[in-house]
N, C-alpha and C positions, 0 to 999 in steps of 0.2 A: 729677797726675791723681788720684792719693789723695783728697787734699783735696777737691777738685770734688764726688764721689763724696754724702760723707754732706751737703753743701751744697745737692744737687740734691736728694737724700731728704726734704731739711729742707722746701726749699722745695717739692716734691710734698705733702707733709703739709697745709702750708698752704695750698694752694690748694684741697685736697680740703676742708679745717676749713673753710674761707669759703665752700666751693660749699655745703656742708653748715647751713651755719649760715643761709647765702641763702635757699637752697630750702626752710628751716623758718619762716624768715618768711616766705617768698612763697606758702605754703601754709596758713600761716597767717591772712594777710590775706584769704585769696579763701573760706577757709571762713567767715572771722567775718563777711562782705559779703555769704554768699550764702546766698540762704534759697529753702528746699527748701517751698512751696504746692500741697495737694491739692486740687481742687475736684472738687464732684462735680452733675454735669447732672441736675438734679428738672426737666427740661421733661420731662411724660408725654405722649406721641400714642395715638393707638389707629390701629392699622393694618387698612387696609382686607380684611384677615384677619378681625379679630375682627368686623366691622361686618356680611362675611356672615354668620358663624356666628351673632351676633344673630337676623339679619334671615331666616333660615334655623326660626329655632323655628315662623315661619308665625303662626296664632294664637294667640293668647295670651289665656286665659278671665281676666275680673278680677270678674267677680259673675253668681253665677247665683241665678233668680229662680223658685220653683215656684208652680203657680198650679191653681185647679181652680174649672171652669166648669162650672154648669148650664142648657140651654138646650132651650128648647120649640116645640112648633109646633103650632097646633091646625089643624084644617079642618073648616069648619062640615058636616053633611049635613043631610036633612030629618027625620028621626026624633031622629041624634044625631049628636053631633059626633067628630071622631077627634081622638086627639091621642096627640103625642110627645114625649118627655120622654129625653133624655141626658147625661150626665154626664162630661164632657170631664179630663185631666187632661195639662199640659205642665209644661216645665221650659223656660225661654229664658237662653241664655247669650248674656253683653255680655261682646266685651273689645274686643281691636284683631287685624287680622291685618296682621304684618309686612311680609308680599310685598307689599302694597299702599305701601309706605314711598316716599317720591319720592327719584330721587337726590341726594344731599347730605343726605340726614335727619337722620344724626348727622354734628357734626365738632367737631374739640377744640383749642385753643390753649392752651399752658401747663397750668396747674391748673385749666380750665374746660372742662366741654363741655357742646356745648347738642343736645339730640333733639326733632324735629319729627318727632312720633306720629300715624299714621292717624287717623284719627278715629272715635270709641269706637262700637258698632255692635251688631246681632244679629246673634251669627256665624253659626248654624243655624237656617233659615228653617222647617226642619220638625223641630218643637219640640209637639206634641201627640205623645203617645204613644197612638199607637190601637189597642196590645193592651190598656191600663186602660180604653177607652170601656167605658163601662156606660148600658145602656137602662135610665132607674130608671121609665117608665112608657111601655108600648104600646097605643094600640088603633086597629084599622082597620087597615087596609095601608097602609105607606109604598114608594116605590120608591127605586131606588139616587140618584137625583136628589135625591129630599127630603132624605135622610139627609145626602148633600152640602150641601147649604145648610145643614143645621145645624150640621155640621162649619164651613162657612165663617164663621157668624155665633160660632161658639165661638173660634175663632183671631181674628177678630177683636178680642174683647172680651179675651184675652189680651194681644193686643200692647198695648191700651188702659190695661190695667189693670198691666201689669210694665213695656211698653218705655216707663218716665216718664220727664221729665225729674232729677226725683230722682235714679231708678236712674241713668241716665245719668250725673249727677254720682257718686254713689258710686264706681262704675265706672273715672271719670277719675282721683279720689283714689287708689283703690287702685294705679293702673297708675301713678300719678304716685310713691308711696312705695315700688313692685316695682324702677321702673327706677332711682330715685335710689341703690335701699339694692347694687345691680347695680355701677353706673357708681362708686358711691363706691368700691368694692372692687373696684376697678377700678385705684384712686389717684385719681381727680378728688377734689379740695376743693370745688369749685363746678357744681353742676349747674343746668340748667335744662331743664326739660321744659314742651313744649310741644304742643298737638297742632291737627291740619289746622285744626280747624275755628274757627281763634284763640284760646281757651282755653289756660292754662296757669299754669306760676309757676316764681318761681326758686326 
C-alpha cells in the first residue's frame, strides 16, 4: 500500500500537467481564431420629434423688401381743381410659413434627406405702415373714401414693384441655403430642397 501511495500522487500530477498544458492550447487556438469587430451604425433618421419642432418655427422671413410710394389724385372743379398728394411707406416680408407644410414634407434615408417647402409667399398682407403716411400735398376736401382708394392704389403699386419674381427667387435661395446649412448640422451629407410650387435643387 505504501507503494501505490506516491504512484497515484505521480500519476495525479500528470493528469493535472496534461489537463493543463490541454486547456492552454485550447485556449489558445480559440483566441488566435477569434476576432473581436466593432461596428458602428452611421444610418442618421430624423425623428418625427425634430420634424415638429421645425415645423413649429411657423414663419420663417427670408428677404424683406422696403419700398416707398407716392400717389395722387386730382378732381377737376369749375374755377379749380383739388388735388391730393401722399406718400405711402411699407416694408413686405417673403419667406415660407411652416404650418402650411403637407404631411411628409420632410423624410430621410441614410445620409439623405429631402424637404418639400411651402411655397415662397407674402407672409404680412398688411405691410403699409400708416403711422409714416404723410400728405405731401392738400387742397379741397377729400372724404374717408378718397383717401382709401389712394391707399388702395399705393398697396398696389407696392406688391408690383417688391412682390417680383426676382425677389421671389432671392427669397427661394436664401431659404434654400438656411435649411441646407440646418439639415447638414443635422448629420445629413445630402440634402435636397424643394419647394410646392416645383422649384428647387439638390
Amino acid at each position: 500500500m505504501k507503494k501505490t501511495i506516491p504512484n497515484l500522487k505521480a500519476l495525479a500530477v500528470i493528469v493535472v500537467a496534461v489537463a493543463v498544458v490541454t486547456l492552454y492550447f485550447s485556449l489558445r487556438h480559440t483566441v488566435k481564431n477569434t476576432t473581436v469587430a466593432v461596428t458602428a451604425d452611421k444610418t442618421i433618421g430624423i425623428t418625427p420629434e425634430q420634424i415638429q419642432r421645425i415645423r413649429q418655427m411657423g414663419e420663417w422671413e427670408f428677404l424683406s423688401v422696403s419700398d416707398e410710394e407716392m400717389v395722387d389724385t386730382v378732381r377737376k372743379g369749375f374755377f379749380s381743381d383739388d388735388h391730393l398728394v401722399r406718400i405711402y411707406y411699407g416694408t413686405l416680408r417673403i419667406g415660407i410659413n411652416l404650418h402650411e407644410a403637407k404631411p411628409g414634407w420632410i423624410r430621410s434615408r441614410n445620409d439623405t434627406v429631402v424637404a418639400l417647402l411651402p411655397p415662397v409667399k407674402l407672409l404680412d398682407e398688411d405691410f403699409i405702415d400708416e403711422a409714416r403716411t404723410q400728405a405731401f400735398y392738400e387742397s379741397g376736401r377729400w372724404t374717408a373714401e378718397d383717401r382709401e382708394a389712394l391707399y388702395r392704389r399705393a398697396y398696389q403699386k407696392m406688391l408690383n414693384h417688391c412682390l417680383t419674381p426676382s425677389n421671389i427667387k432671392s427669397a427661394e435661395a436664401n431659404a434654400d441655403a438656411q435649411f441646407r446649412q440646418m439639415l447638414r448640422a443635422m448629420g445629413f451629407d445630402q440634402v435636397v430642397i424643394r419647394f410646392e410650387n416645383g422649384k428647387g435643387r439638390k
